[in-house]
BAKEVEX-176686 format. One record per residue: residue number from 1; chain; x, y, z of N, C-alpha, C in turn. Coordinates in Angstrom, 3 decimals. Each point is the difference from the previous one (the first is absolute). Layout:
N
[NUM; "A"; [X; Y; Z]; [X; Y; Z]; [X; Y; Z]],
...
END
This chain:
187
[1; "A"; [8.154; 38.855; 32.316]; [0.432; -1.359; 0.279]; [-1.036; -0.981; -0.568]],
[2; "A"; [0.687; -0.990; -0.946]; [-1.433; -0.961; -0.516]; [0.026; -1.268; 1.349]],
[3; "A"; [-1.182; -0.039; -0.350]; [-0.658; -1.246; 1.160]; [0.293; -1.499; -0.644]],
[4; "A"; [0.473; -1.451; 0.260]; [0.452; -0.728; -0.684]; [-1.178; -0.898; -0.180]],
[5; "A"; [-0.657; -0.104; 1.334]; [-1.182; -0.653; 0.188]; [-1.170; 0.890; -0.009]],
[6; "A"; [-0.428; 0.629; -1.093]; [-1.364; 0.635; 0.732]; [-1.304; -0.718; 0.591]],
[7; "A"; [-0.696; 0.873; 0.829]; [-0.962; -0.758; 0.644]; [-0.971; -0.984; -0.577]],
[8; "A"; [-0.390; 0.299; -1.420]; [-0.863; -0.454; -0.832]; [0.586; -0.931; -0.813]],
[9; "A"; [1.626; -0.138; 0.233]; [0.588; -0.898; -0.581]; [-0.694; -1.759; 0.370]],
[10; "A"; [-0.318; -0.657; -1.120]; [-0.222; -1.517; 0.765]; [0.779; -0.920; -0.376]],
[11; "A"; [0.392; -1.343; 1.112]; [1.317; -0.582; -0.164]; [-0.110; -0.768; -1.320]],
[12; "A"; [0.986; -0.110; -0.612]; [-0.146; -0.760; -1.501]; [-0.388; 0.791; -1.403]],
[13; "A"; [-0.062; 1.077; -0.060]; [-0.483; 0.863; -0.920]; [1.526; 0.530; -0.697]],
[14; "A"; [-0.204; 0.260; -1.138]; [1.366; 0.194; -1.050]; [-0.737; 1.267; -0.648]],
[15; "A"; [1.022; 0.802; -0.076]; [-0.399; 0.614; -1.412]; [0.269; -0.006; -0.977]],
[16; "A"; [-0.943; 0.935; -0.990]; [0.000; -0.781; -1.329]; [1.483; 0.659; -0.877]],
[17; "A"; [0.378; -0.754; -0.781]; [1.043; 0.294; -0.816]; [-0.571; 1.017; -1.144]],
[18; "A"; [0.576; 0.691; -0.120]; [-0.260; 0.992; -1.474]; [0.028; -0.677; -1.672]],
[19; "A"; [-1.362; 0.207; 0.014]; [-0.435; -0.597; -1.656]; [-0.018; 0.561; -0.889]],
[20; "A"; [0.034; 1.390; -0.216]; [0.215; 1.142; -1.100]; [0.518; 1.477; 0.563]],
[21; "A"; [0.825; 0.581; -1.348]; [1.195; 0.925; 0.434]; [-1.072; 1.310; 0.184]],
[22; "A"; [0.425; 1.501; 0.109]; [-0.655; 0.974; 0.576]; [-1.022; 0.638; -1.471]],
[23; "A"; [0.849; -1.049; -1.357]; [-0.640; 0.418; -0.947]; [-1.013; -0.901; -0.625]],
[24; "A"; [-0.369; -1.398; 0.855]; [-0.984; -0.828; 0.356]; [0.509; -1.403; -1.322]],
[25; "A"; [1.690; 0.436; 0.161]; [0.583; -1.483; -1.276]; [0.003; -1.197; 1.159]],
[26; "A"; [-0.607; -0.945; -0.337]; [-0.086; -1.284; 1.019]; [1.544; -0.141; 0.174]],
[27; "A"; [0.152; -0.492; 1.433]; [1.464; -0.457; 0.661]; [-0.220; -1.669; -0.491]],
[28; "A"; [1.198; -0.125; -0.922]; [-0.422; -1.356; 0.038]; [1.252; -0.488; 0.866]],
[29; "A"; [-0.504; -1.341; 0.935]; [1.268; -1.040; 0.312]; [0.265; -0.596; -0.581]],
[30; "A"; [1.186; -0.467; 0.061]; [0.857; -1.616; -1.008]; [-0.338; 0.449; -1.457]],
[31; "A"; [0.382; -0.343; -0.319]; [0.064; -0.040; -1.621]; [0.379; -1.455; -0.623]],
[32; "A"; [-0.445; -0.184; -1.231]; [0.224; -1.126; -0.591]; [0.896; 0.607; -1.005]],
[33; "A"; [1.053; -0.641; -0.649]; [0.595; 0.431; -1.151]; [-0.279; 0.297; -1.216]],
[34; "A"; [-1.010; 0.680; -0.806]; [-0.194; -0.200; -1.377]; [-1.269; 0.504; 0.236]],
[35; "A"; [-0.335; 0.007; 1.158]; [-1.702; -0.285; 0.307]; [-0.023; 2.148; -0.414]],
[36; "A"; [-1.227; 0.483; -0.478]; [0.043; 1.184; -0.158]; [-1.500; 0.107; -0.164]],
[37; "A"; [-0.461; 1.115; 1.061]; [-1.333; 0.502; 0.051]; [0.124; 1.671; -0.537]],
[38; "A"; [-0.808; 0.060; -0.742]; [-0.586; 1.393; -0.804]; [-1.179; 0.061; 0.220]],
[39; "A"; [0.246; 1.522; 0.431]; [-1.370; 0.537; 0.362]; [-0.402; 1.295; -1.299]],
[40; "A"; [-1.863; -0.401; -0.527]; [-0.169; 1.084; -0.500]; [-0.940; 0.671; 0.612]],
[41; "A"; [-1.004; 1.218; -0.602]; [-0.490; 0.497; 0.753]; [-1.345; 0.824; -0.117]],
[42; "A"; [-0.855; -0.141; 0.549]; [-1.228; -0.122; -1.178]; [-0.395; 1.560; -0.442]],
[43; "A"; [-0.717; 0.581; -0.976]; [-0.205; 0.783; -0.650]; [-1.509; 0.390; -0.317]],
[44; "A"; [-0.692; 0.756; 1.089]; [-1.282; 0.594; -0.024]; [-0.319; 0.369; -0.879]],
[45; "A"; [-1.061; -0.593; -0.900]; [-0.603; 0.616; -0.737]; [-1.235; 0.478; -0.297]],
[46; "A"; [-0.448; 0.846; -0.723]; [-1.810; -0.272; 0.050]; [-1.050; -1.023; 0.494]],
[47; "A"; [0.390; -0.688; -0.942]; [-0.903; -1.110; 0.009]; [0.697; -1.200; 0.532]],
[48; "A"; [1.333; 0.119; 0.932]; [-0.234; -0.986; 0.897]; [2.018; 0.245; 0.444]],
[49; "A"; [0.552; -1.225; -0.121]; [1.556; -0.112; 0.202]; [0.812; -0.786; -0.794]],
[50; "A"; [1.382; 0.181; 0.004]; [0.570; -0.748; -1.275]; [1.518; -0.288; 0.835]],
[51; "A"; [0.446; -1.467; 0.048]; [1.623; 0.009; 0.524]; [0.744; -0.962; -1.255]],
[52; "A"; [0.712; 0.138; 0.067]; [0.839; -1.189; -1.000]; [0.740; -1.174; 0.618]],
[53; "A"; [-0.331; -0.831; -0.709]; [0.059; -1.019; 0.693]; [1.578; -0.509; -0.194]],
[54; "A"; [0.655; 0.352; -1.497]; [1.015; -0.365; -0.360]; [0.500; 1.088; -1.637]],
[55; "A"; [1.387; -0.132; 0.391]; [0.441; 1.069; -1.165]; [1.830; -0.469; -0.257]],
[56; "A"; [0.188; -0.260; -1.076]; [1.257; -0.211; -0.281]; [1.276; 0.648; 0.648]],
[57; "A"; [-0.292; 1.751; -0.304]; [0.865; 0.873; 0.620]; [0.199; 0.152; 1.277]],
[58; "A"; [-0.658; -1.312; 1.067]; [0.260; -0.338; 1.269]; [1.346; -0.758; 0.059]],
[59; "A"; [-0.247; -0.830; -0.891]; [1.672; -0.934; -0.139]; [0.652; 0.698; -0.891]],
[60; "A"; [1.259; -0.014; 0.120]; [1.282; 0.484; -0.545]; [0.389; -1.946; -0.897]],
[61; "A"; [0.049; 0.512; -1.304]; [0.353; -0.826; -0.753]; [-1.091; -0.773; -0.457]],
[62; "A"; [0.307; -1.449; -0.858]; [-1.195; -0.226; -0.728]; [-0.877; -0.803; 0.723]],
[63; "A"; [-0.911; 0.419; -0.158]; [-1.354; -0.971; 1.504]; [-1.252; -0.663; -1.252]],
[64; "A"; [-0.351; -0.990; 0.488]; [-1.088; -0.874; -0.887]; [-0.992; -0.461; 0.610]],
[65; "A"; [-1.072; 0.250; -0.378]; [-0.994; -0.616; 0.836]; [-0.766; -1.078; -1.102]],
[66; "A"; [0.181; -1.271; 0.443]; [-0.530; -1.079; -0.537]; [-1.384; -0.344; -0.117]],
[67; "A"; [-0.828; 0.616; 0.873]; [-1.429; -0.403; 0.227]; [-0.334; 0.848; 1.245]],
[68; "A"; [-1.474; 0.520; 0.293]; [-0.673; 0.584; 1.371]; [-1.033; -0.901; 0.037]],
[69; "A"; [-0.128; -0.238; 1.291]; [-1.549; -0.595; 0.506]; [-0.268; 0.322; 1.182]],
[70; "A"; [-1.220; -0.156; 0.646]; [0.103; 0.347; 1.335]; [-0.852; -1.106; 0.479]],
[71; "A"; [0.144; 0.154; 1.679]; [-0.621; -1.174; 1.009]; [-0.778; 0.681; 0.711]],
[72; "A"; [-1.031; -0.380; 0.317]; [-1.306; 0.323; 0.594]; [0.497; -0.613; 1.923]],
[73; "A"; [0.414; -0.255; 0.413]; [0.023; -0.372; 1.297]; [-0.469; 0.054; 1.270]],
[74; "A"; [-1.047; -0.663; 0.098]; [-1.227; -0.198; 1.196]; [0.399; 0.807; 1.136]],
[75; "A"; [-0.995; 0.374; 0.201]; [0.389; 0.366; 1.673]; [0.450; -0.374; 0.997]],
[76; "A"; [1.190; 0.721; 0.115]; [1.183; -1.017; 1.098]; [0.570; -0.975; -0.506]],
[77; "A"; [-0.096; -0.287; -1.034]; [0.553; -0.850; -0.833]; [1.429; -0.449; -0.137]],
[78; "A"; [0.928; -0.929; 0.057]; [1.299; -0.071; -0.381]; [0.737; -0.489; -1.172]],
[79; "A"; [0.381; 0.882; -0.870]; [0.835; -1.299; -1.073]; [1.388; 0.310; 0.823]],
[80; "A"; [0.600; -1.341; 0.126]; [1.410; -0.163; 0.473]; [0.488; -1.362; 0.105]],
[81; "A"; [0.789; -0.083; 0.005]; [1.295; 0.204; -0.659]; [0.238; -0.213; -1.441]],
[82; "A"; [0.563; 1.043; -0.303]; [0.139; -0.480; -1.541]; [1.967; 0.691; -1.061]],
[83; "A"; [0.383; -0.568; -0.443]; [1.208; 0.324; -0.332]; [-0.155; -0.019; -1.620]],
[84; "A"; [1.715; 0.810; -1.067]; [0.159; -0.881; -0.957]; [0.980; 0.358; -0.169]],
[85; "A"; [0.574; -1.060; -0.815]; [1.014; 0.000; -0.536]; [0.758; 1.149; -0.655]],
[86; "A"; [-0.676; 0.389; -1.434]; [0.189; 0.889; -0.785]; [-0.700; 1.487; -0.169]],
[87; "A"; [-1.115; -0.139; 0.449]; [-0.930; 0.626; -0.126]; [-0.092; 1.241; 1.126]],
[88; "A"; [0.159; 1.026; -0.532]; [0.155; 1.176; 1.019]; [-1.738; 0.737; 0.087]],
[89; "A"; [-0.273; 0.363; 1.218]; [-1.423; 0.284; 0.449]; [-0.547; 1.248; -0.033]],
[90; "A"; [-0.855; 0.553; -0.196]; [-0.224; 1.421; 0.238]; [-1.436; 0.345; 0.505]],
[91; "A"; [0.045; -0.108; 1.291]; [-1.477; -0.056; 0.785]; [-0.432; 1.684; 0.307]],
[92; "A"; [-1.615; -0.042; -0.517]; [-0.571; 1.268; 0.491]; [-1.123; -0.111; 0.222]],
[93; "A"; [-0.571; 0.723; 1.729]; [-0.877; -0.540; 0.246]; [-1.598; 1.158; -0.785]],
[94; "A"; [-0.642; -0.269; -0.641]; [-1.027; 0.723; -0.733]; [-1.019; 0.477; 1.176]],
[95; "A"; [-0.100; -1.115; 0.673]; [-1.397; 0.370; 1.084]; [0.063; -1.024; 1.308]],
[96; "A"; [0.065; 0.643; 1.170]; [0.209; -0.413; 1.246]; [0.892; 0.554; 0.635]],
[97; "A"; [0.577; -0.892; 1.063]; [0.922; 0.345; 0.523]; [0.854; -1.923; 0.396]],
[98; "A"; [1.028; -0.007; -0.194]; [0.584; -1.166; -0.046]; [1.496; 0.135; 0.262]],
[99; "A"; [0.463; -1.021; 0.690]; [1.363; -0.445; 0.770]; [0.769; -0.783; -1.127]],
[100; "A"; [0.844; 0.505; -0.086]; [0.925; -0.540; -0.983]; [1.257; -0.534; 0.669]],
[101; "A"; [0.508; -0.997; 0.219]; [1.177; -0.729; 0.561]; [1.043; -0.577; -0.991]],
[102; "A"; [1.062; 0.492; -0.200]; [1.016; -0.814; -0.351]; [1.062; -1.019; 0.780]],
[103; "A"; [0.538; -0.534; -0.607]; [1.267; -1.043; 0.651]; [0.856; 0.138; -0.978]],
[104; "A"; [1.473; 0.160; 0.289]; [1.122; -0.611; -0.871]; [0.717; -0.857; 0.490]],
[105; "A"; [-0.167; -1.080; -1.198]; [0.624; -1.443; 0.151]; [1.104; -0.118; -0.892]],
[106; "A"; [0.389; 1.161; -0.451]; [0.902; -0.105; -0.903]; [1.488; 0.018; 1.047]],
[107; "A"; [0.627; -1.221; -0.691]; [1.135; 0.142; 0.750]; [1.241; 0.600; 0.129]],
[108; "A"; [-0.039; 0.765; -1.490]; [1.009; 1.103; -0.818]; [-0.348; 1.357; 0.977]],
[109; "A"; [-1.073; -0.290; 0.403]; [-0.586; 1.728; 0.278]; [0.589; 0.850; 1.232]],
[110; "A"; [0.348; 1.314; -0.282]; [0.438; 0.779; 1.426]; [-0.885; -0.227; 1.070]],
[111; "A"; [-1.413; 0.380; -0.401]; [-0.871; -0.347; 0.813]; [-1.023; -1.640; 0.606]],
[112; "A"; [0.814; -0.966; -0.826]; [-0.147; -1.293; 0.360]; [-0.279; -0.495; 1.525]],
[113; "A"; [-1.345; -1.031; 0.071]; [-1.168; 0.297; 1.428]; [-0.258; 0.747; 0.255]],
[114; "A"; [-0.568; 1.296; -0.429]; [-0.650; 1.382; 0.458]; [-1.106; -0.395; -0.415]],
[115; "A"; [-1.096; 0.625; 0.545]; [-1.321; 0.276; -0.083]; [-0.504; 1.073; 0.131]],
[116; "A"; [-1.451; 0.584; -1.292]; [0.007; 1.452; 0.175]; [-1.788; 0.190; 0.011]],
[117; "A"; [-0.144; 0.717; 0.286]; [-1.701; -0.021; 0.521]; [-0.425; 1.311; -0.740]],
[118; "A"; [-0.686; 0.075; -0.778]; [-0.832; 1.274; -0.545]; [-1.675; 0.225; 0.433]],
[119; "A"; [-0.260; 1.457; 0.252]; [-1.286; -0.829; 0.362]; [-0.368; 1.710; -1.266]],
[120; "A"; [-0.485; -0.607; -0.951]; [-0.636; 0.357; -1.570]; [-1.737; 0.462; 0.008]],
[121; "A"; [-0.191; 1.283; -0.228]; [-1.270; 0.717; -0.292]; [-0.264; 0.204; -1.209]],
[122; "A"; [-1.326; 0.053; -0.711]; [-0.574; 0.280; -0.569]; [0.470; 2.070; -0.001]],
[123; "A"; [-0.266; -0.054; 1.118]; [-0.318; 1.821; 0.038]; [1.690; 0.658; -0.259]],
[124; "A"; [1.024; -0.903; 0.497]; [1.622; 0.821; -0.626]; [0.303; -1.478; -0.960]],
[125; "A"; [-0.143; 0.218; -1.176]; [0.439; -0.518; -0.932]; [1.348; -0.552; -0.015]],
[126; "A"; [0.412; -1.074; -0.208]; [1.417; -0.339; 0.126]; [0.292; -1.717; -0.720]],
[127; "A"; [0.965; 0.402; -0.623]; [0.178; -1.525; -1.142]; [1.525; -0.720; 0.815]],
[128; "A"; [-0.286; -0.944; 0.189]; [1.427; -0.903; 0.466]; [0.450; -1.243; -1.019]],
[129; "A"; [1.099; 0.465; -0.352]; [0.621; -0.665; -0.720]; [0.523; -1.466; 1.129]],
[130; "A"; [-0.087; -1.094; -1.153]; [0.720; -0.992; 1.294]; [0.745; -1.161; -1.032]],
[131; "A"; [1.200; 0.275; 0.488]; [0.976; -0.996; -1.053]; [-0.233; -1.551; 0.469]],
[132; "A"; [0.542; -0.799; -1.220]; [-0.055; -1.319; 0.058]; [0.875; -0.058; 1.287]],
[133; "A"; [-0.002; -1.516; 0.491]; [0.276; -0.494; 0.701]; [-0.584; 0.537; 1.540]],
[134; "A"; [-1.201; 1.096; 0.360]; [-0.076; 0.544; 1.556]; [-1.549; -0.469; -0.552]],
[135; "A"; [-0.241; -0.970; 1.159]; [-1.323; -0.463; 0.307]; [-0.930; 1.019; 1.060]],
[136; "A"; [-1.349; 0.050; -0.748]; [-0.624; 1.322; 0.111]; [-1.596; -1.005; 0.614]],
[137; "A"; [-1.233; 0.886; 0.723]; [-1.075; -0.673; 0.568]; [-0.507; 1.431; -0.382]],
[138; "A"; [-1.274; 0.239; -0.250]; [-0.975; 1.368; 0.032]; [-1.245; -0.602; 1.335]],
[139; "A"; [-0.568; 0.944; 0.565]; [-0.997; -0.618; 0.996]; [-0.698; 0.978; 0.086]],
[140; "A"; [-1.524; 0.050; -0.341]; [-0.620; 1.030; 0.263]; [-0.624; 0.688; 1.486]],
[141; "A"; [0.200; 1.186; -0.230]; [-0.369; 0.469; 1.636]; [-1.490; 0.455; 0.116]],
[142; "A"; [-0.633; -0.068; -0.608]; [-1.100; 1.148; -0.103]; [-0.820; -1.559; 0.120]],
[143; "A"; [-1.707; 0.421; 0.265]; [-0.935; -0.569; -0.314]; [-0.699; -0.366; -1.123]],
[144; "A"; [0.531; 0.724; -1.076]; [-0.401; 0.055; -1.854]; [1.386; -0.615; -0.096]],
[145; "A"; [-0.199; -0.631; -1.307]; [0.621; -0.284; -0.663]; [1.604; 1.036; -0.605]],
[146; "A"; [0.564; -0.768; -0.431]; [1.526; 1.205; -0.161]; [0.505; -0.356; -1.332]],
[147; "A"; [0.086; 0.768; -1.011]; [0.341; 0.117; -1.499]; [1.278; 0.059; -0.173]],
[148; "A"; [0.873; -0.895; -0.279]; [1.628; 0.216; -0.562]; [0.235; -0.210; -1.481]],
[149; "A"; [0.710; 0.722; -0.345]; [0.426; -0.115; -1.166]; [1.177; 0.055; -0.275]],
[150; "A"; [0.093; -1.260; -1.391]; [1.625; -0.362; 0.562]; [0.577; 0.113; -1.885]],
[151; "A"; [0.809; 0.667; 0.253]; [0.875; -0.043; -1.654]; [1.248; -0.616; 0.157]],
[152; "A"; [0.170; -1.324; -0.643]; [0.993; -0.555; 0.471]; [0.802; 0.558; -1.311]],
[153; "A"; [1.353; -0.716; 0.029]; [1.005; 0.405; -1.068]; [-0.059; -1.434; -1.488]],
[154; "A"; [-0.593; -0.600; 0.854]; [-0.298; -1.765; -0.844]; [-1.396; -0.208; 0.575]],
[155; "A"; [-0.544; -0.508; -1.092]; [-1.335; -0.350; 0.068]; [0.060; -1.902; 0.054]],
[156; "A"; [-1.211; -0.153; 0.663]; [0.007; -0.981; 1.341]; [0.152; -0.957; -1.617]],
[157; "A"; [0.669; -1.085; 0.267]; [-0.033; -1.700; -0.876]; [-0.551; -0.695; 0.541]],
[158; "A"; [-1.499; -0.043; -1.040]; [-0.626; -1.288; 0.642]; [0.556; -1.223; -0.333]],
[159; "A"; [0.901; -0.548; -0.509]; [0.938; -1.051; 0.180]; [1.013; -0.583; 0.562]],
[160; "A"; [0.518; 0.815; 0.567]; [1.133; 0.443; 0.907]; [0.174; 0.936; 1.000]],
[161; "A"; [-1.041; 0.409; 0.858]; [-0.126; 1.036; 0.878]; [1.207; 0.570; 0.876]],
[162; "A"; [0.705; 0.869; -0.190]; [0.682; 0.796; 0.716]; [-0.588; 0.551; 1.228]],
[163; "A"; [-0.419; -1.160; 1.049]; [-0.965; 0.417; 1.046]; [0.674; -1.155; 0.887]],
[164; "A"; [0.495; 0.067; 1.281]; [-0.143; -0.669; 1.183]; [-1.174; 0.266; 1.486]],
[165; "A"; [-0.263; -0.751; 0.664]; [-0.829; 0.105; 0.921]; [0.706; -0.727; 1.239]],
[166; "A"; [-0.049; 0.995; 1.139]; [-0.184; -0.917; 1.509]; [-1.435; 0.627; 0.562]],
[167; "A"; [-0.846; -0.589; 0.732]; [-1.035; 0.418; 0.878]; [0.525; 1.499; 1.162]],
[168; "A"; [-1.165; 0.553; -0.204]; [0.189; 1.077; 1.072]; [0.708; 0.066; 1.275]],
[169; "A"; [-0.138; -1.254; 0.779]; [0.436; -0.224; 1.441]; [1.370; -1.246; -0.131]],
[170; "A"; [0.634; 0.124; -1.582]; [1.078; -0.769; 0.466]; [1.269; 0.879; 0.980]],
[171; "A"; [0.761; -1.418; 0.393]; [1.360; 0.416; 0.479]; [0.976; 0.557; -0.724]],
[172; "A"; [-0.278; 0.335; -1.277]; [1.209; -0.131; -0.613]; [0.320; 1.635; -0.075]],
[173; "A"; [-1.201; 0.486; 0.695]; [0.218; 1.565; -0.712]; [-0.436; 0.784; 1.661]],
[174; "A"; [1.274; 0.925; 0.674]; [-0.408; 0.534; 1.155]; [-1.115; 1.289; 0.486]],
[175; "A"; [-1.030; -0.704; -0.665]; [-0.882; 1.556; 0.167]; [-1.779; -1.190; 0.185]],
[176; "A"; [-0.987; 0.258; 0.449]; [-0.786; -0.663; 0.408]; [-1.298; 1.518; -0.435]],
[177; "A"; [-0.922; -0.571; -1.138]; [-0.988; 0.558; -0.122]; [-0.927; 0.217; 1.266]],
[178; "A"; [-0.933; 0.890; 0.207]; [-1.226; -0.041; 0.792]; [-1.096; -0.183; -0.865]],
[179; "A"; [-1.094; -1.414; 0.780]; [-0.700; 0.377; -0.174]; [-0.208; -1.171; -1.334]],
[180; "A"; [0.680; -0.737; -0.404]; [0.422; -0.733; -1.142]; [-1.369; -0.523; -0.508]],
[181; "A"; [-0.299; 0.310; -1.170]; [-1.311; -0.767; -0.620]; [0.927; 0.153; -1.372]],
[182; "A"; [0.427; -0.776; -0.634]; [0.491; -0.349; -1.683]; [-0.636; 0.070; -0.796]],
[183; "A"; [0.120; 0.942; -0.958]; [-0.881; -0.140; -1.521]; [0.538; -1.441; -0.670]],
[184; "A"; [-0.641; -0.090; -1.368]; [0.480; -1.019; -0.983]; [0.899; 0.544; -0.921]],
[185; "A"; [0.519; 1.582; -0.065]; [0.264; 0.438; -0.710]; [1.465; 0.767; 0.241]],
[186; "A"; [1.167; 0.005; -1.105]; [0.911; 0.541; 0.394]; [0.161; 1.494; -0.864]],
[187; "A"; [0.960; 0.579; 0.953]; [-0.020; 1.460; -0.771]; [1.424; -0.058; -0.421]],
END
């Protein structure tokens, strides 16, 4: 017979929901539409380790990468909010550990007002693709600094920037950083 209350039970306590399957693939909730995380996986070697960060034969059909750069992002750091138009995203985190948040504001979308929360290691390698129109924030968790690297499909116009911004703690987007300190910098 199970006990409903055990003794050691204390009032207000939940348990936790299941975050990865028996073969340790993260459970993700919600989904964004378009939004697609790949995981690779690193490769011991002699003289040290090797993961890939990105590879064509991940996408089915023709894929372009316009430019890579990466962001250095302070400790605890936030870039957020940031959107675009045209410009499709491809975030990987190199070093740290960092929270990745999306929104879709797209109003075409199945998944239109969803919000999706990643929380991204250094140690399981994993690239997230993030289509135009779903406004995205990175926030670092760690005490060091957190390395992203981003291959977009269009490389940034300094004349015309394919870049929008709201601040971290607006209304416009239902998810509320911890902890909020803003870089100057967007990813």
């Amino acid at each position: 017979m199970t006990q409903t209350n055990p003794s050691w039970q204390l009032t207000g306590a939940t348990q936790d929901a299941q975050s990865v399957t028996a073969d340790w693939q993260p459970v993700k909730a919600g989904g964004i539409h378009g939004v697609r995380l790949l995981e690779s996986r690193w490769v011991v070697k002699s003289n040290g380790r090797l993961a890939e960060l990105f590879r064509a034969d991940w996408f089915a059909g023709r894929i372009h990468v316009d430019q890579v750069f990466q962001v250095i992002l302070n400790a605890h750091g936030i870039s957020a909010w940031h959107v675009h138009g045209h410009t499709l995203d491809r975030l990987f985190i190199a070093r740290g550990h960092a929270r990745v948040v999306l929104y879709d504001a797209r109003a075409e979308s199945p998944s239109h007002g969803s919000v999706m929360e990643l929380l991204l290691d250094e140690h399981r390698p994993q690239l997230v693709v993030v289509p135009p129109g779903v406004w995205h924030g990175v926030q670092s968790l760690d005490n060091a600094p957190a390395t992203i690297v981003n291959m977009p499909d269009r490389a940034y116009n300094y004349e015309s920037p394919d870049h929008w911004r709201l601040p971290p703690d607006t209304g416009e987007i239902p998810y509320s950083f911890k902890g909020v300190r803003t870089t100057g910098t967007a990813i």
